[in-house]
Backbone bond lengths (Angstrom), bond angles and torsions (degrees), N, CA, C in turn:
res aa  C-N    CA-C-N  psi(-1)  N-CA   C-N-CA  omega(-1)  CA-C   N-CA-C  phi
1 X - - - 1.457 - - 1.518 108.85 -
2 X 1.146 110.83 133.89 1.352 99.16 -168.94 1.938 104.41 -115.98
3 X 1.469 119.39 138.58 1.258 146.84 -167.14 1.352 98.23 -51.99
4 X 1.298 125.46 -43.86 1.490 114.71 168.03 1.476 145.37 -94.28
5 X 1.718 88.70 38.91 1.436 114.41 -166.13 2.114 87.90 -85.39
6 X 1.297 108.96 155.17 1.465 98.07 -176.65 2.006 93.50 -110.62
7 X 1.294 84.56 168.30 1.540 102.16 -164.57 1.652 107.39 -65.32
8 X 1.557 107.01 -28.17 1.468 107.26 169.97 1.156 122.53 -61.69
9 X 1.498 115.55 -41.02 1.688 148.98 -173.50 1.393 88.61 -72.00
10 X 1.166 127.75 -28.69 1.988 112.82 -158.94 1.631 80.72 -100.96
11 X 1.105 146.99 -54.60 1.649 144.20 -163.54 1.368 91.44 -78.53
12 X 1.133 146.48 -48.48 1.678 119.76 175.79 1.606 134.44 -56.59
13 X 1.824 97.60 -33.28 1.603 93.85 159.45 1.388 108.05 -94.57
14 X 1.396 135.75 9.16 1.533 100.33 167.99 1.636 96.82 -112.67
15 X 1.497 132.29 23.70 1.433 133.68 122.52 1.852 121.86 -39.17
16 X 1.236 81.27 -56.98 2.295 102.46 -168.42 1.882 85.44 -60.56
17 X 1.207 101.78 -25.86 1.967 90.77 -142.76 2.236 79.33 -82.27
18 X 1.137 110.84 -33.07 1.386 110.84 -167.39 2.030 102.49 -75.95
19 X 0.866 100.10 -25.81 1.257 105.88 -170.68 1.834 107.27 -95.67
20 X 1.410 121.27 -4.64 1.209 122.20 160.53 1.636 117.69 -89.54
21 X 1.535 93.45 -42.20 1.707 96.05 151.61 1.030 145.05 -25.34
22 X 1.227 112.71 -65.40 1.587 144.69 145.80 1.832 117.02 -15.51
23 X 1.685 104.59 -62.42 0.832 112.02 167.12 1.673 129.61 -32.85
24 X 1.174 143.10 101.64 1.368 128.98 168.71 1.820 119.44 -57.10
25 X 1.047 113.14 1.00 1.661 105.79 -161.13 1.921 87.79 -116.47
26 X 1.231 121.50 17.75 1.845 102.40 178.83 1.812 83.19 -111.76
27 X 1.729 87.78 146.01 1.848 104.50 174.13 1.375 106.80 -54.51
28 X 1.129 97.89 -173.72 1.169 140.97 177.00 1.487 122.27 -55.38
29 X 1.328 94.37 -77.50 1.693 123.29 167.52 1.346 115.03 -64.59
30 X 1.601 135.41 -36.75 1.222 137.19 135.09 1.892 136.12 -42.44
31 X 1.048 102.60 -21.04 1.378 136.00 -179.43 1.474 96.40 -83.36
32 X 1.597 104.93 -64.27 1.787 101.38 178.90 1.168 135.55 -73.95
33 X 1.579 105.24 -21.38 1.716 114.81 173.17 1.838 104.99 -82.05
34 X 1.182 107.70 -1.31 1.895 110.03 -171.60 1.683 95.46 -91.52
35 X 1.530 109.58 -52.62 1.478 112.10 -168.60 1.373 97.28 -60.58
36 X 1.856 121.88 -53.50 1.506 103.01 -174.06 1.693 132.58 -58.94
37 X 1.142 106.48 -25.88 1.426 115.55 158.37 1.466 127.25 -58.73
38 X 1.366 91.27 -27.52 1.731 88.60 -176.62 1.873 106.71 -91.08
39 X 1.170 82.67 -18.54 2.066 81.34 173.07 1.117 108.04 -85.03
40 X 1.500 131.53 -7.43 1.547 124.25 176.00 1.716 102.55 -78.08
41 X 1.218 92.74 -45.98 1.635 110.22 -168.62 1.102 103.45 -65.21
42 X 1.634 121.71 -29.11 1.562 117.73 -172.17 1.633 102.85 -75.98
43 X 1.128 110.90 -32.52 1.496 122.51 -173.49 1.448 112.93 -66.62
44 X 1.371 106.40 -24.76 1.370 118.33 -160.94 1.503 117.96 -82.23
45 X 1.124 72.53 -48.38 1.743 94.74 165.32 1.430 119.23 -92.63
46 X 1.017 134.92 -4.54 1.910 139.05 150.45 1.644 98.52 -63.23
47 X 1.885 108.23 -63.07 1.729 94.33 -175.18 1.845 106.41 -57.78
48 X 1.040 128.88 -46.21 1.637 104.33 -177.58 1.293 126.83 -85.94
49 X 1.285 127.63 4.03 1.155 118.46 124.71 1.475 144.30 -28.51
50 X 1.725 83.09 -73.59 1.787 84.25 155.69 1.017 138.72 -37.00
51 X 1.565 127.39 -58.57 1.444 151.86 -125.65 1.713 79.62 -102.82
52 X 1.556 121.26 -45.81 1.237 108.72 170.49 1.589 142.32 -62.13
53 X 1.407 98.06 -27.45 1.378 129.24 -168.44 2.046 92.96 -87.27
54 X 0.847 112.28 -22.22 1.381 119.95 179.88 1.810 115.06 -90.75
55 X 1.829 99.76 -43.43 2.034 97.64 165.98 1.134 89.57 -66.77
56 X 1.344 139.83 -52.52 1.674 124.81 -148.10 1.898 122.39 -56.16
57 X 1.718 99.15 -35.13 1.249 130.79 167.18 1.651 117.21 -66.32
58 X 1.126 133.74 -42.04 1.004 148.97 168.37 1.391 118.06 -67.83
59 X 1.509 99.94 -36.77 1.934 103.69 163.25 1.525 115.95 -83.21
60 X 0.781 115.21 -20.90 1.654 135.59 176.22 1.603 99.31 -52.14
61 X 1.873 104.24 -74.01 1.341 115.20 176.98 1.043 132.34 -38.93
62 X 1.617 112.21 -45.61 1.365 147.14 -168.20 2.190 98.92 -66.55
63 X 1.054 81.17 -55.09 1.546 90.37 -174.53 1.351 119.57 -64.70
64 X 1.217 120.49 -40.21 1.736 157.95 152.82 1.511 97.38 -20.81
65 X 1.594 104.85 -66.96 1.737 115.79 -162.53 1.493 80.37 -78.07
66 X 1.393 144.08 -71.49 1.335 122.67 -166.47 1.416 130.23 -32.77
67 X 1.159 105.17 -46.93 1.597 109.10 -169.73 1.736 98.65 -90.67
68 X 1.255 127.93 -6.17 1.376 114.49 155.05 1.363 108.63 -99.04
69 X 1.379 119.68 2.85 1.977 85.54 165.01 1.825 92.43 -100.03
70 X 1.171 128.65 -38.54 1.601 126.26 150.78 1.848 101.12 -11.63
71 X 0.875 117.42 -81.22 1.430 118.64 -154.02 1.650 110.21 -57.47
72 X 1.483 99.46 -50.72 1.575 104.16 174.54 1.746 109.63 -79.10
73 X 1.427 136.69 2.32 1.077 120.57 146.36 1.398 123.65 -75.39
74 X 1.354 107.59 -20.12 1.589 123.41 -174.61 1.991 97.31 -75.82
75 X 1.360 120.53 -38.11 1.507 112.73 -168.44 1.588 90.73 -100.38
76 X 0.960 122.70 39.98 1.561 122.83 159.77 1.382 113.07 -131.97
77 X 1.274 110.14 5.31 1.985 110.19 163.46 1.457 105.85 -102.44
């Protein structure tokens, strides 16, 4: 799997990978190399989630301290 796969690109094949699943007619061994792929991919996309859910928070903060040193520069004119 490669790191510069995008998060849309990682949820569209582990869509294909659920929907071959599905299928009753794929082996066994095809069956097992599909699920392990799809737990990488599931993982893959849980960490950037995170990692997003974590800048978003951090801009939040960021913005937070702005508009409170904003405000108390504003009650000091």
């Amino acid at each position: 799997m490669s790191n510069e796969q995008s998060f849309e690109n990682m949820m569209e094949e582990l869509e294909n990978i659920v929907k071959k699943l599905d299928n009753e007619t794929v082996s066994l061994e095809e069956a097992l190399d599909l699920y392990q792929r799809g737990m990488k991919l599931s993982a893959s996309c849980d960490e950037t989630l995170k990692n997003a859910e974590k800048k978003v928070n951090e801009l939040m903060k960021s913005n937070d301290g702005e508009q409170a040193e904003t405000s108390a520069e504003n009650e000091n004119e």
